[in-house]
PDBQT receptor file of N, H, CA, C and O in Angstrom, charges set to zero:
ATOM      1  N   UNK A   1      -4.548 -12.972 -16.810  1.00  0.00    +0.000 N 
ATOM      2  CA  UNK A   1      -3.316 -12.214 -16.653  1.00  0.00    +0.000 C 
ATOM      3  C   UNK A   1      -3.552 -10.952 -15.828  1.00  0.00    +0.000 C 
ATOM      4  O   UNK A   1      -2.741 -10.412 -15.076  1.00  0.00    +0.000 OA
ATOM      5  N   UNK A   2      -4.857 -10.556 -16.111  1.00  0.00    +0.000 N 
ATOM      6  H   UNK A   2      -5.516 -10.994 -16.722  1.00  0.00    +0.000 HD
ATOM      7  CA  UNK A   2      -5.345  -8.853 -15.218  1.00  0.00    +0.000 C 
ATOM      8  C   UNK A   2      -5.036  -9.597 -13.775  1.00  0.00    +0.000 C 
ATOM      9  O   UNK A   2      -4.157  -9.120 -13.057  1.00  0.00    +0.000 OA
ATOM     10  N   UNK A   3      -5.633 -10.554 -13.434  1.00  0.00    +0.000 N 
ATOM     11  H   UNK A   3      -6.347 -10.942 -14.017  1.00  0.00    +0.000 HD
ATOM     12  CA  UNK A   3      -5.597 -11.437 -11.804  1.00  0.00    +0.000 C 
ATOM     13  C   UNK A   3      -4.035 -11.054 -11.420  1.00  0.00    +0.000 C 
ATOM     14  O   UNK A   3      -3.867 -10.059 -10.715  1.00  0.00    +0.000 OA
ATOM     15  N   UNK A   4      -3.046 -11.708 -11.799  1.00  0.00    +0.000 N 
ATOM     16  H   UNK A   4      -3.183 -12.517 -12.371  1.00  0.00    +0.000 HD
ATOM     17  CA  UNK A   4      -1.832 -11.640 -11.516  1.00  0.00    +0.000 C 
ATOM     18  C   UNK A   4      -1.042  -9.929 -11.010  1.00  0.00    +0.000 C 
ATOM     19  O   UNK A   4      -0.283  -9.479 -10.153  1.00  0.00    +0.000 OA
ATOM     20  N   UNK A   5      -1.900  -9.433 -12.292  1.00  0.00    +0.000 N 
ATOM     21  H   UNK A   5      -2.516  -9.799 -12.989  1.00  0.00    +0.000 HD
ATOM     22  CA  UNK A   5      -0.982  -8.180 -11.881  1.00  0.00    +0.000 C 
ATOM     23  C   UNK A   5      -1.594  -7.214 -11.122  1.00  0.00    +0.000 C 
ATOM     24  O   UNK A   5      -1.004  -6.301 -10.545  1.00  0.00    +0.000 OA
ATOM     25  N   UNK A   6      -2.780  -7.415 -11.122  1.00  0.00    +0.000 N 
ATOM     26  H   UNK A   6      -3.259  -8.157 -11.591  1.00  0.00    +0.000 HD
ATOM     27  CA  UNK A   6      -3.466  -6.991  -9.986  1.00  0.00    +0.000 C 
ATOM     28  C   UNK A   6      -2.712  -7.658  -8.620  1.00  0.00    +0.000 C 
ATOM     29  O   UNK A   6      -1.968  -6.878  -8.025  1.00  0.00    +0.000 OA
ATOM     30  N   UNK A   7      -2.827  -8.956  -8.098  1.00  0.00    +0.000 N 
ATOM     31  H   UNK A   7      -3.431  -9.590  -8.582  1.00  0.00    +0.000 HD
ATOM     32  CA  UNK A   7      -2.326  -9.417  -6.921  1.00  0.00    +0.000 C 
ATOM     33  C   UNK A   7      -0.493  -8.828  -6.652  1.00  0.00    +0.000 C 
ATOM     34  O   UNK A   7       0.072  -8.586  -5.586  1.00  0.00    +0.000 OA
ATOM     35  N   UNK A   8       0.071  -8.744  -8.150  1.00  0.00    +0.000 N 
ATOM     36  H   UNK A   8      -0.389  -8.940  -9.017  1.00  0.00    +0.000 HD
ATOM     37  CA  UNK A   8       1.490  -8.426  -7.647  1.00  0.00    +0.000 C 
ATOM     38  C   UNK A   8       1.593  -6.876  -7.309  1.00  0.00    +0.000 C 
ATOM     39  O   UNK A   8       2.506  -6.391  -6.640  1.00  0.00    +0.000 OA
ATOM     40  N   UNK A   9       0.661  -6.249  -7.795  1.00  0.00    +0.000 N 
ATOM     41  H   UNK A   9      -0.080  -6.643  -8.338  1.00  0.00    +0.000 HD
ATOM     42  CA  UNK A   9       0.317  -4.365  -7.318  1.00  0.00    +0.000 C 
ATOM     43  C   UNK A   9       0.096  -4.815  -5.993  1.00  0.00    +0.000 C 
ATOM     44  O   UNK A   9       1.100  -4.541  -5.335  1.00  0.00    +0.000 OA
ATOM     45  N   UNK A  10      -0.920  -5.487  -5.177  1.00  0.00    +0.000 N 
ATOM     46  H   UNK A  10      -1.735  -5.710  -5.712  1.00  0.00    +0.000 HD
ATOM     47  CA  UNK A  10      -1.991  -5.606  -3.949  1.00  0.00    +0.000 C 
ATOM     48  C   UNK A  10      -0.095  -5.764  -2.935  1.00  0.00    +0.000 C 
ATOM     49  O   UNK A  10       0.217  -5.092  -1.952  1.00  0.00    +0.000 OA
ATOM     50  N   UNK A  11       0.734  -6.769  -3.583  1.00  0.00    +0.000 N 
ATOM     51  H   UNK A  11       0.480  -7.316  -4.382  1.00  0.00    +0.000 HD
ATOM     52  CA  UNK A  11       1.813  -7.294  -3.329  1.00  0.00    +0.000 C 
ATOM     53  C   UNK A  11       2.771  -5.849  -2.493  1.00  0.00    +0.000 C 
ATOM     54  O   UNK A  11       2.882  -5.471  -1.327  1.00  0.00    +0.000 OA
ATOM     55  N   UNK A  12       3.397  -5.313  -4.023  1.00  0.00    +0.000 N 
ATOM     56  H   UNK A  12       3.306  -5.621  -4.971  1.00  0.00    +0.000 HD
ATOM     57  CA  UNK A  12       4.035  -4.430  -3.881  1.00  0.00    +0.000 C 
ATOM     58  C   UNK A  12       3.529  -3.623  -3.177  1.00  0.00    +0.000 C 
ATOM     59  O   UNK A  12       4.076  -3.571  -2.075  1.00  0.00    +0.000 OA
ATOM     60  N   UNK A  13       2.201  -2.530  -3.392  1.00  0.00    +0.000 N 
ATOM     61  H   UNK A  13       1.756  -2.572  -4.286  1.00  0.00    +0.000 HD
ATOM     62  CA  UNK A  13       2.123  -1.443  -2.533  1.00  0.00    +0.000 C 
ATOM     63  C   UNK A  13       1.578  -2.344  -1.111  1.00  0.00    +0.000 C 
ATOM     64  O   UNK A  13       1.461  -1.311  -0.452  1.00  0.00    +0.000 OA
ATOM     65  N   UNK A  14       1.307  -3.043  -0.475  1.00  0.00    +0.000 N 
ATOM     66  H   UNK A  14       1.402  -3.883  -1.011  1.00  0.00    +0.000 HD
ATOM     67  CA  UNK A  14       1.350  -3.231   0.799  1.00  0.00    +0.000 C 
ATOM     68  C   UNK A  14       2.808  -3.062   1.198  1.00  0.00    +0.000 C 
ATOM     69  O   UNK A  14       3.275  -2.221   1.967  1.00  0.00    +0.000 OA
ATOM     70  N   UNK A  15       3.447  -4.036   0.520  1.00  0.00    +0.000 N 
ATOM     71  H   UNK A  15       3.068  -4.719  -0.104  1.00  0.00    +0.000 HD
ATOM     72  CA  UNK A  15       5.200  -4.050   1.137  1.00  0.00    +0.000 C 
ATOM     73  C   UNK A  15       5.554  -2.272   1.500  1.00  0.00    +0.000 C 
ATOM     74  O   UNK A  15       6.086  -1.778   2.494  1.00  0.00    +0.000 OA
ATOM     75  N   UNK A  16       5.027  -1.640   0.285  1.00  0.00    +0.000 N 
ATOM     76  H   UNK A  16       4.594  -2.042  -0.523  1.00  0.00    +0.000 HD
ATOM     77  CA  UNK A  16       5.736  -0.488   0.270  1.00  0.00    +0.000 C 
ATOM     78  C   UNK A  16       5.020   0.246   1.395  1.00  0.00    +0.000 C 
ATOM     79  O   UNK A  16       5.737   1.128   1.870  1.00  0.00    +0.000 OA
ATOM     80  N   UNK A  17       3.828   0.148   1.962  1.00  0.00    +0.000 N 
ATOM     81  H   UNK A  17       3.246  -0.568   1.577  1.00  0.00    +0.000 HD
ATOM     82  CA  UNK A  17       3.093   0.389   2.874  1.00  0.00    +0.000 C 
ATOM     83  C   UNK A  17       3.322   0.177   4.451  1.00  0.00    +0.000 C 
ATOM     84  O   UNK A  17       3.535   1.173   5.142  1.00  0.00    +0.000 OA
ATOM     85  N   UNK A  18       3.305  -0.345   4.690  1.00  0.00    +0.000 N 
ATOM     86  H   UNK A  18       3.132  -1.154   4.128  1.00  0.00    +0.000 HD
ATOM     87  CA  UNK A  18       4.056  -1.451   5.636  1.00  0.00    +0.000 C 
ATOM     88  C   UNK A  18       5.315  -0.600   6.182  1.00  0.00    +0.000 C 
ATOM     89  O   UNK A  18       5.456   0.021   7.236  1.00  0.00    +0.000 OA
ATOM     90  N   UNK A  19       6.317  -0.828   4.906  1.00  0.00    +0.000 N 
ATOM     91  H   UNK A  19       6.203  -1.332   4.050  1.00  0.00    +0.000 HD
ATOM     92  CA  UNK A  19       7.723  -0.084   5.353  1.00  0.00    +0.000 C 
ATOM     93  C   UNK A  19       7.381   1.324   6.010  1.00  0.00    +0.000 C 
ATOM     94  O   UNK A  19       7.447   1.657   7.193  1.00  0.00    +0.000 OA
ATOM     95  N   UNK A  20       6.933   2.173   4.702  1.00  0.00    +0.000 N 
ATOM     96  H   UNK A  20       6.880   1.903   3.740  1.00  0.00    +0.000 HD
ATOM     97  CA  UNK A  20       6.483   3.546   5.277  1.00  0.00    +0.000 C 
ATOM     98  C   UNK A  20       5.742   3.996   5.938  1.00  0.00    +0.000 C 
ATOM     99  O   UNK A  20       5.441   5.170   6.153  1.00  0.00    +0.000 OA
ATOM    100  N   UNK A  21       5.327   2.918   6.381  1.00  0.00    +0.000 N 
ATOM    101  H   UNK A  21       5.572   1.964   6.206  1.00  0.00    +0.000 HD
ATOM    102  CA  UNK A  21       4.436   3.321   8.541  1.00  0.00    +0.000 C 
ATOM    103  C   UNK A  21       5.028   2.929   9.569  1.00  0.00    +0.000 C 
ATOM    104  O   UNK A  21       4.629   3.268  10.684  1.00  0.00    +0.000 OA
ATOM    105  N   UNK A  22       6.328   1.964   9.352  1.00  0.00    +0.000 N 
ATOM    106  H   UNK A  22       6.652   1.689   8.447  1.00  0.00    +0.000 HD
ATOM    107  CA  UNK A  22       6.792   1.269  10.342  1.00  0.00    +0.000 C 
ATOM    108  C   UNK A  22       8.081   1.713  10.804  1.00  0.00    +0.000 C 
ATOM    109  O   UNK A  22       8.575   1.541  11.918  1.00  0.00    +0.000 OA
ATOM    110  N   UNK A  23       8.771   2.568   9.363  1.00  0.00    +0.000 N 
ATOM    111  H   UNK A  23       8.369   2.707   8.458  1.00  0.00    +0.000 HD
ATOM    112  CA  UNK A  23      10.307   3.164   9.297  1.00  0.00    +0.000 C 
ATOM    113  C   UNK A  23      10.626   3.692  10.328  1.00  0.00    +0.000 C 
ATOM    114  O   UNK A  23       9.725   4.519  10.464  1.00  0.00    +0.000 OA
ATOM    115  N   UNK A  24      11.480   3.837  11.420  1.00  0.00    +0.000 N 
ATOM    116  H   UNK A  24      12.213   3.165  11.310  1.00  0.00    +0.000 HD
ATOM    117  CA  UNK A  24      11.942   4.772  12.174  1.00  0.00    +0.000 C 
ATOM    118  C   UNK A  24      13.614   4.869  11.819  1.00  0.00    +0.000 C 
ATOM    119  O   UNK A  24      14.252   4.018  11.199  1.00  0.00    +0.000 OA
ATOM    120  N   UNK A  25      14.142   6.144  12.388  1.00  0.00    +0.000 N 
ATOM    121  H   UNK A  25      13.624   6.835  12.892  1.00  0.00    +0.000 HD
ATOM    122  CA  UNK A  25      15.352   6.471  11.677  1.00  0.00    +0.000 C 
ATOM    123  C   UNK A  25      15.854   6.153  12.950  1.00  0.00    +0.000 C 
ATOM    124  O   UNK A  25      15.333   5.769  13.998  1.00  0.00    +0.000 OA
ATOM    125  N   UNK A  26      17.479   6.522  12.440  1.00  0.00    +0.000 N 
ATOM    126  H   UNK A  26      17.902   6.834  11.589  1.00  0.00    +0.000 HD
ATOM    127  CA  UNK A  26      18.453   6.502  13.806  1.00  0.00    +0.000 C 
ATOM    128  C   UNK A  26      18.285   6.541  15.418  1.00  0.00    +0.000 C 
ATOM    129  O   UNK A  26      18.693   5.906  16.391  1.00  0.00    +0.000 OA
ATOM    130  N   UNK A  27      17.481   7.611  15.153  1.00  0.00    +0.000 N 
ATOM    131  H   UNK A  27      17.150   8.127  14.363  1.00  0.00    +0.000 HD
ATOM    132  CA  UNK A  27      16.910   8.639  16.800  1.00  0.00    +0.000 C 
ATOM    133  C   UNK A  27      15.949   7.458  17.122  1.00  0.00    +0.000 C 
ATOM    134  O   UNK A  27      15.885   7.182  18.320  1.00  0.00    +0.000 OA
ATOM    135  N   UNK A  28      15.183   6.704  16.273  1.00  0.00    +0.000 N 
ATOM    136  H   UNK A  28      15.235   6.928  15.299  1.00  0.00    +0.000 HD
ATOM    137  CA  UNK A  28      13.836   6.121  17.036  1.00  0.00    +0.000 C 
ATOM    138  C   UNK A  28      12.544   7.056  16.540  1.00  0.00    +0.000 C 
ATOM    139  O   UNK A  28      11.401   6.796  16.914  1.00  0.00    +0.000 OA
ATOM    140  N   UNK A  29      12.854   8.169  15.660  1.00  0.00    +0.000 N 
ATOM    141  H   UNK A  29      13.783   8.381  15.356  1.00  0.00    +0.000 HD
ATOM    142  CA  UNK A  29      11.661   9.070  15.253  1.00  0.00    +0.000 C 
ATOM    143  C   UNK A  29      11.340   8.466  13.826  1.00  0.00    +0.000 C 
ATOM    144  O   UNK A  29      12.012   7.746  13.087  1.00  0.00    +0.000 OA
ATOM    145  N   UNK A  30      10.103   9.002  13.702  1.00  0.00    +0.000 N 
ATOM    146  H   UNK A  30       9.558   9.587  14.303  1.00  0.00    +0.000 HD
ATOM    147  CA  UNK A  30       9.595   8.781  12.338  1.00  0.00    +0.000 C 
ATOM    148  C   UNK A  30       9.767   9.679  11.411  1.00  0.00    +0.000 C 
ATOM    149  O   UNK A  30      10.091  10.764  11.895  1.00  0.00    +0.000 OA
ATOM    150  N   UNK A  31       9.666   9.670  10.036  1.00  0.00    +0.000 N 
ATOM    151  H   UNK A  31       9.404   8.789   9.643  1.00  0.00    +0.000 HD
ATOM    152  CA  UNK A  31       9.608  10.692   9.490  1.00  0.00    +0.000 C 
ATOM    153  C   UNK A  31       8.751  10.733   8.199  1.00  0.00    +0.000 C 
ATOM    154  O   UNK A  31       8.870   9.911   7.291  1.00  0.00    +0.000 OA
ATOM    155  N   UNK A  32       7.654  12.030   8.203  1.00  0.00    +0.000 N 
ATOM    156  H   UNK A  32       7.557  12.698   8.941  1.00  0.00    +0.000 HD
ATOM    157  CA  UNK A  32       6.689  12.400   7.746  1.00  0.00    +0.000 C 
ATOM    158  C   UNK A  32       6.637  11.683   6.277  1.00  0.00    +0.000 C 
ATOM    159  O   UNK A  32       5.666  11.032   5.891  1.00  0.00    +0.000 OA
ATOM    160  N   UNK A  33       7.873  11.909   5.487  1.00  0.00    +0.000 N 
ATOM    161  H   UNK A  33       8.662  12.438   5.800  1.00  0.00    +0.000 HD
ATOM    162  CA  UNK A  33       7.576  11.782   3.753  1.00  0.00    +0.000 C 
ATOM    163  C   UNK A  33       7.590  10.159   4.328  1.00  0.00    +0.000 C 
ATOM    164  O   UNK A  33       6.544   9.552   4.101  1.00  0.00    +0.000 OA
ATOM    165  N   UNK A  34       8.245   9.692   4.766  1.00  0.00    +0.000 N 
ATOM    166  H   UNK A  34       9.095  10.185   4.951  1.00  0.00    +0.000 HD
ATOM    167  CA  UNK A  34       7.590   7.664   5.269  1.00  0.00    +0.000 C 
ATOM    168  C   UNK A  34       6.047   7.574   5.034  1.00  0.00    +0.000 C 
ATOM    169  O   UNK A  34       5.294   7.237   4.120  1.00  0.00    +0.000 OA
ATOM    170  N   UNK A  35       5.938   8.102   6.476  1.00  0.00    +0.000 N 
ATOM    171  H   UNK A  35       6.550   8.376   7.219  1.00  0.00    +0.000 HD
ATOM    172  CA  UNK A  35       4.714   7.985   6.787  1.00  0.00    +0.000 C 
ATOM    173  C   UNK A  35       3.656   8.745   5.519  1.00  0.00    +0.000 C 
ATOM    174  O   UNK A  35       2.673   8.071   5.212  1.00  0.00    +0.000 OA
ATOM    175  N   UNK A  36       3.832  10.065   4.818  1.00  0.00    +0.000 N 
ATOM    176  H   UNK A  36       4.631  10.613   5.068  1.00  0.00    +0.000 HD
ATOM    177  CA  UNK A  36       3.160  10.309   3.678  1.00  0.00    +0.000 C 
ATOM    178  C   UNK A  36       2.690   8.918   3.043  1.00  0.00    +0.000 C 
ATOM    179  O   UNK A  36       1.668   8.252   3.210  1.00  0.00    +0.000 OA
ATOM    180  N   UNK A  37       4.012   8.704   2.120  1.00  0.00    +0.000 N 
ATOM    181  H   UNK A  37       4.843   9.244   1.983  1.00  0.00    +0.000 HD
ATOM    182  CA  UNK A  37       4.553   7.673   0.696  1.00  0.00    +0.000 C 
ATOM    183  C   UNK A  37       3.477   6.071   1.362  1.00  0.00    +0.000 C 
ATOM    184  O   UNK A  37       2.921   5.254   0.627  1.00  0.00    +0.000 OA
ATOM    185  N   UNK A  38       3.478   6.060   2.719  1.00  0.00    +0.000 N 
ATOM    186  H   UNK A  38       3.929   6.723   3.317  1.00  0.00    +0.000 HD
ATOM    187  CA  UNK A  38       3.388   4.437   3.390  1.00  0.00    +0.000 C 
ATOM    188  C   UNK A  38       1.683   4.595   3.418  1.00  0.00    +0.000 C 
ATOM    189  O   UNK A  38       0.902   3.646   3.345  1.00  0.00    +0.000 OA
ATOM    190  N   UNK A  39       1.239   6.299   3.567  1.00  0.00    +0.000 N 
ATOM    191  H   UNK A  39       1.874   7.069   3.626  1.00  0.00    +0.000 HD
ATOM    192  CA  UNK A  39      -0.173   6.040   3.545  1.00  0.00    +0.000 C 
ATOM    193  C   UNK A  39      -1.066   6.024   2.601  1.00  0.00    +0.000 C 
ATOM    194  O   UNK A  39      -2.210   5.575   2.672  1.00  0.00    +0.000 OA
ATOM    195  N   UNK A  40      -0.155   6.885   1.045  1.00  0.00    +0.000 N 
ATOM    196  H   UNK A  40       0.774   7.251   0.987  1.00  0.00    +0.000 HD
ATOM    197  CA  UNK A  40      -0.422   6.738  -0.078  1.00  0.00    +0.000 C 
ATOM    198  C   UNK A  40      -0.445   5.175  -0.704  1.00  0.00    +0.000 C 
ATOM    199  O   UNK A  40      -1.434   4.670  -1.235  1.00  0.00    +0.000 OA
ATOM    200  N   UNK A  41       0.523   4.691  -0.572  1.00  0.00    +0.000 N 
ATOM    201  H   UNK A  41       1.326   5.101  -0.141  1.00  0.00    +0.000 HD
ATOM    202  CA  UNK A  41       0.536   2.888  -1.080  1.00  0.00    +0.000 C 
ATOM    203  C   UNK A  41      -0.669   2.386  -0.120  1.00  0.00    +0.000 C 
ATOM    204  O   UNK A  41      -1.589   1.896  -0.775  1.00  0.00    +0.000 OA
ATOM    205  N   UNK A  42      -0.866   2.395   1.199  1.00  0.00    +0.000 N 
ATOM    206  H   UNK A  42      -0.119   2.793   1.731  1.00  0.00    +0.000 HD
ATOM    207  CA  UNK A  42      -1.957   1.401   1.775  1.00  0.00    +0.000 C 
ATOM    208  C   UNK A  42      -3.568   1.842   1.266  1.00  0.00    +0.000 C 
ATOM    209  O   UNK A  42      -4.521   1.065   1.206  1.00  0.00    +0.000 OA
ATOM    210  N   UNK A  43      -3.581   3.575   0.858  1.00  0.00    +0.000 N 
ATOM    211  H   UNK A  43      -2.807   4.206   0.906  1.00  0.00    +0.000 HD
ATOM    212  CA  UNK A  43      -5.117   3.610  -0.020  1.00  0.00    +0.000 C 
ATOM    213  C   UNK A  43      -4.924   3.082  -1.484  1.00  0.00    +0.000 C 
ATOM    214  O   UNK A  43      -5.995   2.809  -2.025  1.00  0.00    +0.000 OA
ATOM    215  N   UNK A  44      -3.771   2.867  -2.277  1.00  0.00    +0.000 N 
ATOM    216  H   UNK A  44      -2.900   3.089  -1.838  1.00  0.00    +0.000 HD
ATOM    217  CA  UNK A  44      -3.940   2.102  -3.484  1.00  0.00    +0.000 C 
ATOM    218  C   UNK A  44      -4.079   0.781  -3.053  1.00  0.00    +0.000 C 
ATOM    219  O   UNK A  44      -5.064   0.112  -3.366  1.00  0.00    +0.000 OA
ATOM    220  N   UNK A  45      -3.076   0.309  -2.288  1.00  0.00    +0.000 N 
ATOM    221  H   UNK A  45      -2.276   0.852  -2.035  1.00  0.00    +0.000 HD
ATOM    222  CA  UNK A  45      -3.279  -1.019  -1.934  1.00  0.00    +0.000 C 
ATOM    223  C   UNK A  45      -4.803  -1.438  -1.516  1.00  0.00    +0.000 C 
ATOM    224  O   UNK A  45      -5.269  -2.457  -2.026  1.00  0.00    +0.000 OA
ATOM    225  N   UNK A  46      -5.308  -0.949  -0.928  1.00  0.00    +0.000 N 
ATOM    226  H   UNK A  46      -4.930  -0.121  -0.514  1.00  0.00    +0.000 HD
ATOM    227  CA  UNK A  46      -7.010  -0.999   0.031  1.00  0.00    +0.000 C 
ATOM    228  C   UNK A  46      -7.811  -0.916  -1.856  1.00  0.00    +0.000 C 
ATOM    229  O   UNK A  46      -8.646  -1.680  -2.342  1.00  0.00    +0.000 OA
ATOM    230  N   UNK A  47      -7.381  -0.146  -2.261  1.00  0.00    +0.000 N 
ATOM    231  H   UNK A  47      -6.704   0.475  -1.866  1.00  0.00    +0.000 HD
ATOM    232  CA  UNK A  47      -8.598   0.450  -3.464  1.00  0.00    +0.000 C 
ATOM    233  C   UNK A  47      -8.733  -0.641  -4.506  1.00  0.00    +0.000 C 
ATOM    234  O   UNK A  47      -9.744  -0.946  -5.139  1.00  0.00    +0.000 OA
ATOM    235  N   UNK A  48      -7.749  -1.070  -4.551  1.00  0.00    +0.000 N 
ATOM    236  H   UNK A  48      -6.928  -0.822  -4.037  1.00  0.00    +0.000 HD
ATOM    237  CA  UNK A  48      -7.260  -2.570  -5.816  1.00  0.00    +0.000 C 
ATOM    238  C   UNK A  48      -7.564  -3.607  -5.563  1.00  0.00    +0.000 C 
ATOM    239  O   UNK A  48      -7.787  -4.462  -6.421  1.00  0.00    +0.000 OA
ATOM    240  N   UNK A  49      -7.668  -3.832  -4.085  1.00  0.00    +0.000 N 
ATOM    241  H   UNK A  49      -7.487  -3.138  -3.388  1.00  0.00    +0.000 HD
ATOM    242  CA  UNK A  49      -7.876  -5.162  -3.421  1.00  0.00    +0.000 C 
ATOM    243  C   UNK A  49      -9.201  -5.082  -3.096  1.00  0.00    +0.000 C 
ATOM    244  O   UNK A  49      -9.543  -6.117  -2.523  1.00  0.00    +0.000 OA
ATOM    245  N   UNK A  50      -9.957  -4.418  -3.198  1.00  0.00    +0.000 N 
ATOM    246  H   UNK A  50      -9.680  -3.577  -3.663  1.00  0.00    +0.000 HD
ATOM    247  CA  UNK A  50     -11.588  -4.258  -2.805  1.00  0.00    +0.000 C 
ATOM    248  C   UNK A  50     -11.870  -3.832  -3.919  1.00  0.00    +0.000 C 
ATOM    249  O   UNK A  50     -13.021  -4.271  -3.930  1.00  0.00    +0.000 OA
ATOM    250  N   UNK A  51     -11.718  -3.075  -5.374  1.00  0.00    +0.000 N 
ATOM    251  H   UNK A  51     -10.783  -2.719  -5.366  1.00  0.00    +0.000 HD
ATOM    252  CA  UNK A  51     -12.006  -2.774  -6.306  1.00  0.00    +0.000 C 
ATOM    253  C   UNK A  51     -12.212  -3.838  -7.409  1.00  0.00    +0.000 C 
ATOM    254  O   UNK A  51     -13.341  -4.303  -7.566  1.00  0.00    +0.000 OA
ATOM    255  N   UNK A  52     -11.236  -4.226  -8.140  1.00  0.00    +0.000 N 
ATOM    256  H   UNK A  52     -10.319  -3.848  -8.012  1.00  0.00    +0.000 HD
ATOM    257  CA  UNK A  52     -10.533  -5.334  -8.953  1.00  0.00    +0.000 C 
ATOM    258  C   UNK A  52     -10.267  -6.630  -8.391  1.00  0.00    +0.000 C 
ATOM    259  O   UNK A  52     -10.355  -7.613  -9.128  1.00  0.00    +0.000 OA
ATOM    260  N   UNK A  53     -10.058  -6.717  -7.584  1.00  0.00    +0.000 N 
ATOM    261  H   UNK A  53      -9.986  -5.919  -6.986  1.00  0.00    +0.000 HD
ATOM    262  CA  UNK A  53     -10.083  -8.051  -6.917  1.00  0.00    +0.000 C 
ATOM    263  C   UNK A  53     -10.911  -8.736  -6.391  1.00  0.00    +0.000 C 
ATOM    264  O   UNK A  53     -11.170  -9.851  -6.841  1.00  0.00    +0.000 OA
ATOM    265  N   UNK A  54     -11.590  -8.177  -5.194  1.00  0.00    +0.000 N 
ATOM    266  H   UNK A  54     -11.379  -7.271  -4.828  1.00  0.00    +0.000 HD
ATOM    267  CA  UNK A  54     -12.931  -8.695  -4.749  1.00  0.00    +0.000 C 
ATOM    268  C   UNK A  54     -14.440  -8.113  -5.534  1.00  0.00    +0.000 C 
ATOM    269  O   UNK A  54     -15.594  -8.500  -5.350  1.00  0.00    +0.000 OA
ATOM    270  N   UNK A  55     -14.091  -7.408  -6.144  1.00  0.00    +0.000 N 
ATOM    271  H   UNK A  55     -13.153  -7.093  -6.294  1.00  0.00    +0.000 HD
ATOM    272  CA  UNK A  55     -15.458  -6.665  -6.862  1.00  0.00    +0.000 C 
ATOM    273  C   UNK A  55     -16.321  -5.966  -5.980  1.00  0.00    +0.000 C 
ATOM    274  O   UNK A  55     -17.536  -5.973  -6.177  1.00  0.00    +0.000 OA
ATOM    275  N   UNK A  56     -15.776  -5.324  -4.966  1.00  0.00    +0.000 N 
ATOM    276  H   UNK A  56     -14.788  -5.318  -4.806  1.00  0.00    +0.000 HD
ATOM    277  CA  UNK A  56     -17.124  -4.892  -3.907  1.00  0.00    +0.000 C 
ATOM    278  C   UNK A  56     -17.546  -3.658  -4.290  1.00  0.00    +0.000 C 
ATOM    279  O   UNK A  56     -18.708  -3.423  -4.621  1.00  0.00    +0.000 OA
ATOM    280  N   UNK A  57     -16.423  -2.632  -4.257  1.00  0.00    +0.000 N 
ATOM    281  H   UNK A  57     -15.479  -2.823  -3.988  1.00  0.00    +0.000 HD
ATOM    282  CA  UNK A  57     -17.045  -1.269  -4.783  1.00  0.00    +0.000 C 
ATOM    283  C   UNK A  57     -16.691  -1.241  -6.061  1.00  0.00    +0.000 C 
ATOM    284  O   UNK A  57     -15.560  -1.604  -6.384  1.00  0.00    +0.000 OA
ATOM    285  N   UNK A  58     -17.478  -0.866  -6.855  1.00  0.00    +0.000 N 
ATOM    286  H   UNK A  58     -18.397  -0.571  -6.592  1.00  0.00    +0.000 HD
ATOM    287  CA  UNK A  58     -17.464  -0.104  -8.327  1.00  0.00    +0.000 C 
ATOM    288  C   UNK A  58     -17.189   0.924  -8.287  1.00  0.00    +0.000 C 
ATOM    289  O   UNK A  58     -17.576   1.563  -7.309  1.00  0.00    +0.000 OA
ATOM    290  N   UNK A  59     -16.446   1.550  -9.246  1.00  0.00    +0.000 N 
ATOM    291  H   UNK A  59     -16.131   1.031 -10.041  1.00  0.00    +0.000 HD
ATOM    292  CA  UNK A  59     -15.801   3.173  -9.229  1.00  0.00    +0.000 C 
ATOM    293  C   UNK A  59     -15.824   3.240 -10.908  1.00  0.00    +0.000 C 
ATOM    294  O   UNK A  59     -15.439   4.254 -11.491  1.00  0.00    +0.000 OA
TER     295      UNK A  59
């Protein structure tokens, strides 16, 4: 069951990752709290998926 919800976290914060690097608004500009929130989810996402999942680094 840890497998699953591990992969549906790896799931979610990529999605949420993804969005908040890719968002541009109206103008065609980006905007910072995106890009913040999008770089925060891709180091959980990176940390879970190499941590708990593949077992590479121990923490």
């Amino acid at each position: 069951m840890e497998d699953l919800e591990n992969w549906v976290f790896v799931f979610a914060t990529g999605f949420v990752a993804y969005h908040g690097l890719t968002f541009r608004d109206g103008n065609g500009e980006k905007e910072w709290v995106h890009l913040l929130f999008g770089a925060i989810a891709l180091l959980f996402c990176v940390r879970v998926f190499f941590s708990d999942i593949l077992g590479l680094v121990q923490f």
